[in-house]
VEXGUPA-292087 format. One record per atom (N, C-alpha, C): residue in three letters; atom name; x, y, z. Coordinates in steps of 0.2 Angstrom, whole numbers, plus 2048, in hexadecimal, padded with zeros to 3 digits. Example, Ala and Ser with C-alpha at 12.3 -4.5 7.8 and 13.67 -1.06 7.14 Angstrom:
// VEXGUPA-292087
code, site, x, y, z
ALA, N, 842, 7E4, 827
ALA, CA, 83E, 7EA, 827
ALA, C, 842, 7F0, 827
SER, N, 840, 7F5, 823
SER, CA, 844, 7FB, 824
SER, C, 840, 800, 827
//
This chain:
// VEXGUPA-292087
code, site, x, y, z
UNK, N, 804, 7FA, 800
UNK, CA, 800, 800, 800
UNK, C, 804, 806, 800
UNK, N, 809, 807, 803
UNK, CA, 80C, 80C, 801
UNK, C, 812, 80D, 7FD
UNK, N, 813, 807, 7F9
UNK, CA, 815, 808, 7F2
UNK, C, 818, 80D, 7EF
UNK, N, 80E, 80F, 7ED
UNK, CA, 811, 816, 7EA
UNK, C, 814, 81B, 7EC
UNK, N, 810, 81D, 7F2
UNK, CA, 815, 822, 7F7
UNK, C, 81C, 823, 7F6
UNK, N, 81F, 81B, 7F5
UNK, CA, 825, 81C, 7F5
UNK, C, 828, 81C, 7F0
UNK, N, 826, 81C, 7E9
UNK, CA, 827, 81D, 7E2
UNK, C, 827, 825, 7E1
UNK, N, 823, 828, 7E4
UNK, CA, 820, 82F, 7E3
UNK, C, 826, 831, 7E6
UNK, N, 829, 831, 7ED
UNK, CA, 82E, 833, 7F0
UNK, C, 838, 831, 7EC
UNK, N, 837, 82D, 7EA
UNK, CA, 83D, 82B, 7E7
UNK, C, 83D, 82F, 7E0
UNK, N, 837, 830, 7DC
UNK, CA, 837, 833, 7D6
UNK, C, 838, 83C, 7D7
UNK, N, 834, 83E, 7DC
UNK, CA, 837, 846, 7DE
UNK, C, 83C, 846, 7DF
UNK, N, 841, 83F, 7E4
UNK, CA, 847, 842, 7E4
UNK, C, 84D, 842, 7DE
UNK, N, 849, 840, 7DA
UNK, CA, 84E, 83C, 7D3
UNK, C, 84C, 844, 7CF
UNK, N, 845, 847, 7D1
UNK, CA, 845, 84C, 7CC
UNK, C, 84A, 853, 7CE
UNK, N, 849, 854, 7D6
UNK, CA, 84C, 856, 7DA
UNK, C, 853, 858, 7D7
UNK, N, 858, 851, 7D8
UNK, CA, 85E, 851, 7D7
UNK, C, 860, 853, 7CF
UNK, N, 85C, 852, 7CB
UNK, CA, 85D, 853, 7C4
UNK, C, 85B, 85B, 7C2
UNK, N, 858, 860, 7C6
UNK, CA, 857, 866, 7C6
UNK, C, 85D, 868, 7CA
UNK, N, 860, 866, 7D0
UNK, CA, 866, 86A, 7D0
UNK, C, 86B, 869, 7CD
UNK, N, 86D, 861, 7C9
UNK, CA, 874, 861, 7C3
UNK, C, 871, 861, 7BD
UNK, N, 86D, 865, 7BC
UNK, CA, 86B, 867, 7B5
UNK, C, 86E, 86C, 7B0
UNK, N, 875, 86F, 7B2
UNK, CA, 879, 870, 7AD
UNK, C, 87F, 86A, 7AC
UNK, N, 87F, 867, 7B0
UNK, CA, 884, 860, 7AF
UNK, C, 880, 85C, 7AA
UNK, N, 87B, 85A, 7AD
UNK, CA, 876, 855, 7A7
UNK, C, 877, 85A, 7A0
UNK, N, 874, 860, 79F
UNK, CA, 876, 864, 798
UNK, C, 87D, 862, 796
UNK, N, 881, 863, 799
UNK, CA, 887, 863, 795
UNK, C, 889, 85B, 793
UNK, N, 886, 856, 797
UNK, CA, 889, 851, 796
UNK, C, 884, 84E, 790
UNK, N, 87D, 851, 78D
UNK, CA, 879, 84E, 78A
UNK, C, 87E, 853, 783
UNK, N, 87E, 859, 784
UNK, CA, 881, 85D, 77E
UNK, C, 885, 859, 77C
UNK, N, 88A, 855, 77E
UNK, CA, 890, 850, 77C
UNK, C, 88E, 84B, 776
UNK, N, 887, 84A, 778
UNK, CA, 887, 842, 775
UNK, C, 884, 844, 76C
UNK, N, 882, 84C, 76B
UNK, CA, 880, 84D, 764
UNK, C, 879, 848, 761
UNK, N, 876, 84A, 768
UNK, CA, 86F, 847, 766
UNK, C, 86A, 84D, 75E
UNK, N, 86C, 853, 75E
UNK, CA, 868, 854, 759
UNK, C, 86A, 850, 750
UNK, N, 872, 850, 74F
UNK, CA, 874, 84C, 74C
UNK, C, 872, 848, 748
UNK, N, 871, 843, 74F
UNK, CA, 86E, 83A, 74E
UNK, C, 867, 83B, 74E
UNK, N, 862, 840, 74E
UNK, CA, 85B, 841, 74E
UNK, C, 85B, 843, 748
UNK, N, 860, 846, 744
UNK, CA, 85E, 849, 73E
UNK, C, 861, 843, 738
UNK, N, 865, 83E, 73B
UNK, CA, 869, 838, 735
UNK, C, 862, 833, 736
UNK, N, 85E, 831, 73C
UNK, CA, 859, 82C, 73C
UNK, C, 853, 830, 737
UNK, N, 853, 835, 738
UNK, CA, 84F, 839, 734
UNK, C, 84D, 836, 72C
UNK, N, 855, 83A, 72A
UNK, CA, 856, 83B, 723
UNK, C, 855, 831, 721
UNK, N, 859, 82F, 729
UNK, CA, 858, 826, 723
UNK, C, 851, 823, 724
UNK, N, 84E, 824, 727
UNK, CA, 847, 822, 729
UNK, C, 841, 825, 723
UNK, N, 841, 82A, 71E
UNK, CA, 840, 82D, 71B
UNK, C, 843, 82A, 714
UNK, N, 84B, 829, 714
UNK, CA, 84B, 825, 70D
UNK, C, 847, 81E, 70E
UNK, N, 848, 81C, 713
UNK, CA, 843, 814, 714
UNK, C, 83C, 815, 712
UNK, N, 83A, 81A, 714
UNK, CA, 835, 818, 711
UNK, C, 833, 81C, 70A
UNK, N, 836, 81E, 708
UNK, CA, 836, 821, 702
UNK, C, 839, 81B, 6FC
UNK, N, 83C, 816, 6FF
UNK, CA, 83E, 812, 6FC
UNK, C, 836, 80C, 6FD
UNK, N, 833, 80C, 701
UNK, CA, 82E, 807, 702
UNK, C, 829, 809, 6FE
UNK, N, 829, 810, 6FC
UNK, CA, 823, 812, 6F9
UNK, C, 824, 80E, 6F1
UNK, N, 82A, 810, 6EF
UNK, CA, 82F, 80E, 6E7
UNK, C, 829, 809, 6E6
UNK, N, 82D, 803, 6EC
UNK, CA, 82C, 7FC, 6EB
UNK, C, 824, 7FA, 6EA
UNK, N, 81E, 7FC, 6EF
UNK, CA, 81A, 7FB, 6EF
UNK, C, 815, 7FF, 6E7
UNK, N, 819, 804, 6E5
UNK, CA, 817, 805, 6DE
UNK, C, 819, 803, 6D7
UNK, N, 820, 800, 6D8
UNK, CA, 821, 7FA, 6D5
UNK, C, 81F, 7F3, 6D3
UNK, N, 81D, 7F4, 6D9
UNK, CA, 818, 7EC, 6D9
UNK, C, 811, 7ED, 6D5
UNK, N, 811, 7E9, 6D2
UNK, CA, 808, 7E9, 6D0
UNK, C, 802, 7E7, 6D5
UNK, N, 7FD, 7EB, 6D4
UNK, CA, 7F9, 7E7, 6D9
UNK, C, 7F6, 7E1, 6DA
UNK, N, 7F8, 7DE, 6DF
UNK, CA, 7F4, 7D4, 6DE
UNK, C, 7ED, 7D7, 6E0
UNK, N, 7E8, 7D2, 6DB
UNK, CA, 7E4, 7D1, 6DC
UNK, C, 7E1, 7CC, 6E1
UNK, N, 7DC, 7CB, 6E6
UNK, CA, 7D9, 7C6, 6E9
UNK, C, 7D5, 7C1, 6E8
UNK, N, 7D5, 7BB, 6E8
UNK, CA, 7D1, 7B5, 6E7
UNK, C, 7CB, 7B6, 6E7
UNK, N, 7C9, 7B7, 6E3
UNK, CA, 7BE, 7BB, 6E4
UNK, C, 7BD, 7B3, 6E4
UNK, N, 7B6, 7B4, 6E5
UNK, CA, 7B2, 7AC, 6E4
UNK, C, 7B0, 7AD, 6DF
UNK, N, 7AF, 7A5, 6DF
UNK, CA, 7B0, 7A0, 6D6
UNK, C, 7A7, 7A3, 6D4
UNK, N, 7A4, 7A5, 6D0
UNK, CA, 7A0, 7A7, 6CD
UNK, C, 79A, 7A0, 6D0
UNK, N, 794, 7A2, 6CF
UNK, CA, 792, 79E, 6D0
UNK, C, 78F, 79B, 6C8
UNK, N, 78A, 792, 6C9
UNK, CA, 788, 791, 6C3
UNK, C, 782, 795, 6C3
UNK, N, 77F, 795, 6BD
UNK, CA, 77C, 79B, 6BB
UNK, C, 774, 795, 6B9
UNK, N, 76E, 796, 6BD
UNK, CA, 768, 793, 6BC
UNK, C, 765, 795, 6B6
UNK, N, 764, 792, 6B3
UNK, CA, 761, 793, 6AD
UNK, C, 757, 793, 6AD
UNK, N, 754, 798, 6AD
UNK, CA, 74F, 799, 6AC
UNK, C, 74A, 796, 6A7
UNK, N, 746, 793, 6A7
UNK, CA, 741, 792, 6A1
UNK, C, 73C, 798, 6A0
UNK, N, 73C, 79A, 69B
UNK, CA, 734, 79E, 69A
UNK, C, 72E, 79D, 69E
UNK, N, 72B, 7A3, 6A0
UNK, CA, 725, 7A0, 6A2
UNK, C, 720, 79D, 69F
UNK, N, 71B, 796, 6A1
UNK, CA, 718, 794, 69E
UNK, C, 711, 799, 69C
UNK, N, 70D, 796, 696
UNK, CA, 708, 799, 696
UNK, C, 702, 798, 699
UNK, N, 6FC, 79B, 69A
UNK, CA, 6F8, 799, 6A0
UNK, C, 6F5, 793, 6A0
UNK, N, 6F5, 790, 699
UNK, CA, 6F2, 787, 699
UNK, C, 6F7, 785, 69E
UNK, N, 6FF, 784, 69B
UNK, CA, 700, 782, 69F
UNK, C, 702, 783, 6A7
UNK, N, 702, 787, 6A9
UNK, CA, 6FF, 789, 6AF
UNK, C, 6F9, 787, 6B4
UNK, N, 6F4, 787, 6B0
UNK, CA, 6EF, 784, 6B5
UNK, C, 6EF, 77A, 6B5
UNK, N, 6F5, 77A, 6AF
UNK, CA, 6F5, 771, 6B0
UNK, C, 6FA, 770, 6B5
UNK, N, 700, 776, 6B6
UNK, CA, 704, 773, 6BB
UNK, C, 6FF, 776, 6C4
UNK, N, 6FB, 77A, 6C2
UNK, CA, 6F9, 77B, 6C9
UNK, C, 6F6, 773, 6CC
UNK, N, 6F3, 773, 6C6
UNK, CA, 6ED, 76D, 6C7
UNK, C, 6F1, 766, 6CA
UNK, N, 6F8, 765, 6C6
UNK, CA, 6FD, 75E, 6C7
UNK, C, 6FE, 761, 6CF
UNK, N, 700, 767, 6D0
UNK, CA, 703, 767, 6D8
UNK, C, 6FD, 767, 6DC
UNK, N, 6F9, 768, 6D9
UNK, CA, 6F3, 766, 6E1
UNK, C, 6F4, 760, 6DF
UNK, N, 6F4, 75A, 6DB
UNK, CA, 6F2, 754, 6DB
UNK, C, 6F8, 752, 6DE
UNK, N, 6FD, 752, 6DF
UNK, CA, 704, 750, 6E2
UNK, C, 701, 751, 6E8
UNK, N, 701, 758, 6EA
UNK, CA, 6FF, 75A, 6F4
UNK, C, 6FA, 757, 6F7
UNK, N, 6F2, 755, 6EF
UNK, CA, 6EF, 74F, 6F4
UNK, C, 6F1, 748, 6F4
UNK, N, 6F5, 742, 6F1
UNK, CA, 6F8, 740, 6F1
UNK, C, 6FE, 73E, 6F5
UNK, N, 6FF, 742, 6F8
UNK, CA, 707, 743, 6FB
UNK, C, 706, 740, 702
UNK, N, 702, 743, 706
UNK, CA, 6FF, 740, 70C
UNK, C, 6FC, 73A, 70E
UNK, N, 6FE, 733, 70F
UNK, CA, 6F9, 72E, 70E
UNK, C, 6F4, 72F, 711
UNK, N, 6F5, 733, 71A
UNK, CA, 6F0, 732, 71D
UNK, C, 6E9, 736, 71C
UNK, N, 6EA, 737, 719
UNK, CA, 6E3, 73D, 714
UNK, C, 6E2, 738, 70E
UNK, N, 6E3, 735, 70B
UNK, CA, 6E0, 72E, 707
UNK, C, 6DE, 728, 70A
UNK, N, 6DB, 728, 712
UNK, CA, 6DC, 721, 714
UNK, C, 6D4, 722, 716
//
């Protein structure tokens, strides 16, 4: 439980001591030429991708596997009205036939 309390105290003191050698820490960061190395990761991070763009437009674009077409149902004409009332008349004779229990 008091954990934090003690993290909170240890980190004021770390901030503490860093505001009073804070021209020490300046001088010793000045040394190390960080603007530099910020501006070489820069410039190469930049050809990198300026070279991925090349390649990516180089390339053609792959197409995706679509789905296989389907078969295609072939339609009949509609019949004319003869024969429309001869098929109404066979499907009722099928539906009452179908059922044995209704024949018995």
């Amino acid at each position: 439980m008091a954990l934090p309390f003690i993290a909170g105290i240890a980190l004021g003191a770390g901030i503490a001591f860093a505001f009073t050698k804070r021209d020490q820490i300046a001088k010793s960061l000045g040394n190390l030429n960080l603007d530099k190395k910020f501006q070489d990761g820069i410039t190469a991070s930049k050809a990198t991708i300026t070279n991925i763009k090349e390649k990516v437009q180089a390339e053609p674009a792959r197409k995706k596997p679509g789905r296989k077409p389907k078969a295609k149902i072939e339609t009949q004409a509609t019949p004319n009205s003869q024969d429309e009332s001869n098929l109404k008349s066979a499907t009722n004779l099928n539906l009452e036939n179908s059922n044995p229990r209704i024949n018995q």
